[in-house]
C-alpha positions in Angstrom: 83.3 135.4 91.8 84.6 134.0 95.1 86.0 135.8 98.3 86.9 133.7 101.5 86.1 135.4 104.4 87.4 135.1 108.0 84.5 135.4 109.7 80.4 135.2 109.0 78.7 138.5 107.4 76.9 141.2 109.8 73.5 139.4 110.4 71.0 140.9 107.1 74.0 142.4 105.3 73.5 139.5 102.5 71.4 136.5 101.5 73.1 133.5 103.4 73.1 129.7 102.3 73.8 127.0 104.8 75.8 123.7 103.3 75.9 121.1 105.6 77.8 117.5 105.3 75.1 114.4 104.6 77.6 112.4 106.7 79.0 112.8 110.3 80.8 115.8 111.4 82.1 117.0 114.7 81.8 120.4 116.1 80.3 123.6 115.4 82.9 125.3 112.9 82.1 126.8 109.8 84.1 128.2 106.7 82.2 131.4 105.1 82.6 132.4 101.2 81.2 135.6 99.3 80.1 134.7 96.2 79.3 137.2 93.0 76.5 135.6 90.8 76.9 136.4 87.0 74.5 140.1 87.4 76.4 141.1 90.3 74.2 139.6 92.9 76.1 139.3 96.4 75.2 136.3 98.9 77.3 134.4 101.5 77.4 130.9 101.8 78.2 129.1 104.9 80.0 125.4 104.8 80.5 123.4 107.8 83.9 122.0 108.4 84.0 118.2 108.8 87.0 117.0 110.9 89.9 119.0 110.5 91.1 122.8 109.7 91.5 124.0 106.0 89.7 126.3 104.1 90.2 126.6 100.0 88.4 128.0 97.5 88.8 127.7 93.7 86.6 128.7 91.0 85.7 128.2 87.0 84.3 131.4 85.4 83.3 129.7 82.9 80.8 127.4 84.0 80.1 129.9 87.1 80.9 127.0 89.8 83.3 126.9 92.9 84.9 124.3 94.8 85.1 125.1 98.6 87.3 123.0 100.7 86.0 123.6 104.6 88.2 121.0 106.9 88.3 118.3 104.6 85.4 118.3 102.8 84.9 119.5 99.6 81.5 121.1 98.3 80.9 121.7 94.1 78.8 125.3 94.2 76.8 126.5 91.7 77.4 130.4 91.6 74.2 131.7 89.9 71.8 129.4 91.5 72.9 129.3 95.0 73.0 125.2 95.4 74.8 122.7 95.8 76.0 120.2 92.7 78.1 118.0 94.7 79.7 117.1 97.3 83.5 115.6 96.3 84.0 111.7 97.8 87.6 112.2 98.7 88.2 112.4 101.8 91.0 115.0 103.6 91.3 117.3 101.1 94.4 119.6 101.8 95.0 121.5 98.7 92.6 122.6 96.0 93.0 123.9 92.3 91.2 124.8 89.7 91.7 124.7 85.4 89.0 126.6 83.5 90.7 125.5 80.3 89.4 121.8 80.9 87.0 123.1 83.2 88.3 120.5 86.3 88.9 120.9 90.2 92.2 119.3 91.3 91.5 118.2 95.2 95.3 116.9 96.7 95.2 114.7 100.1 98.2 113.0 101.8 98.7 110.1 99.6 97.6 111.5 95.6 96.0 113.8 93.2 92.0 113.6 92.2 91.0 115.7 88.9 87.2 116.3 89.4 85.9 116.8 85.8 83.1 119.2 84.4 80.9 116.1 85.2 81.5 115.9 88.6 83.4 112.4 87.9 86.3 112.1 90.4 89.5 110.4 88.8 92.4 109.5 90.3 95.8 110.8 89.1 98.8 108.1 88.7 101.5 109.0 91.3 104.9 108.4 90.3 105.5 108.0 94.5 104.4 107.4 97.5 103.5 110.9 98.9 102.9 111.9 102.6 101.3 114.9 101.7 100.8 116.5 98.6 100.4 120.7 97.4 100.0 122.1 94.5 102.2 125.6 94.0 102.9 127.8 91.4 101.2 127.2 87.6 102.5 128.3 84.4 102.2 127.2 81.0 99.8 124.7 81.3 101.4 123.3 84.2 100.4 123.1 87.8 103.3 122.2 89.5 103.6 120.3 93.5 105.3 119.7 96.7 105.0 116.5 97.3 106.2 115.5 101.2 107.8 112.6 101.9 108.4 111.6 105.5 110.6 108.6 106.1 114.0 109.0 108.7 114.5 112.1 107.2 111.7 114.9 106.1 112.1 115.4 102.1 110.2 117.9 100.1 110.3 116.7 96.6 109.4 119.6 94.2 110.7 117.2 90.9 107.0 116.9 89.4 103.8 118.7 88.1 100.7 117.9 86.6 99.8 118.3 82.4 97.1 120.3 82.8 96.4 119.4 78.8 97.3 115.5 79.3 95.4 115.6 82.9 98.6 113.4 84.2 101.6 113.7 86.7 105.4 114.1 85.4 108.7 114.7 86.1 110.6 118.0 85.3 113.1 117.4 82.5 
């Protein structure tokens, strides 16, 4: 459904969609995606960074939809129709995930977790601590699991939590 790509597509090669930020941006840089539409239909869409570098994308094949984090900014795609649903409120997004089960985006910044749900309705995960950066890494069995990053007089990486994907909370490995 979804390919990044590292640069923009050969001028004519495919239909190309611009998604630009309602709010203020700075610069000229741009993250590009390749998107499959449900019949097999190829077209590029281009998203402009906001402040920062970072480009994720994560999709759900089941409602045909992709989030597409470009420096911060985080734009809700519909596949099939080439628009945009929404654009996600948090702000300096660094890590993006995606649970087609629940059909939710999970957007990480520095201090928490956001679970955007098939509604577009952005809620905000309990932390169990205050994080300095948070990533999600591996998943398995319903479980996304993170490296949280704490900085304090020492650097810590603190990889003692995940998120219940069913439950839609954080918590401690056992």
């Amino acid at each position: 459904m979804t390919t990044q790509l590292d640069k923009p597509p050969i001028s004519g090669q495919f239909e190309e969609i611009f998604f630009d930020i309602d709010g203020p941006w700075r610069g000229q840089q741009w993250s590009y995606v390749l998107f499959t539409t449900s019949n097999g239909d190829n077209w590029v869409g281009h998203f402009r960074t906001e402040n920062r570098m970072g480009f994720k994308v994560a999709d759900l094949p089941s409602k045909n939809i992709a989030c597409i984090v470009s420096g911060g900014h985080g734009y809700i795609v519909d596949i099939d129709k080439k628009i945009k649903l929404a654009d996600i409120k948090e702000e300096m997004i660094l890590d993006l995930t995606a649970d087609d089960k629940t059909r939710s985006f999970y957007v990480s910044t520095y201090w928490g977790v956001t679970r955007v749900d098939e509604t577009f309705n952005e809620i905000d995960l309990a932390m169990p601590i205050g994080p300095d950066g948070v990533y999600f890494t591996d998943k398995s069995d319903r479980k996304q699991f993170l490296k949280l990053e704490e900085i304090g007089p020492d650097f810590k990486t603190n990889l003692d939590y995940y998120i219940d994907l069913d439950k839609q909370t954080i918590e401690k490995k056992h």
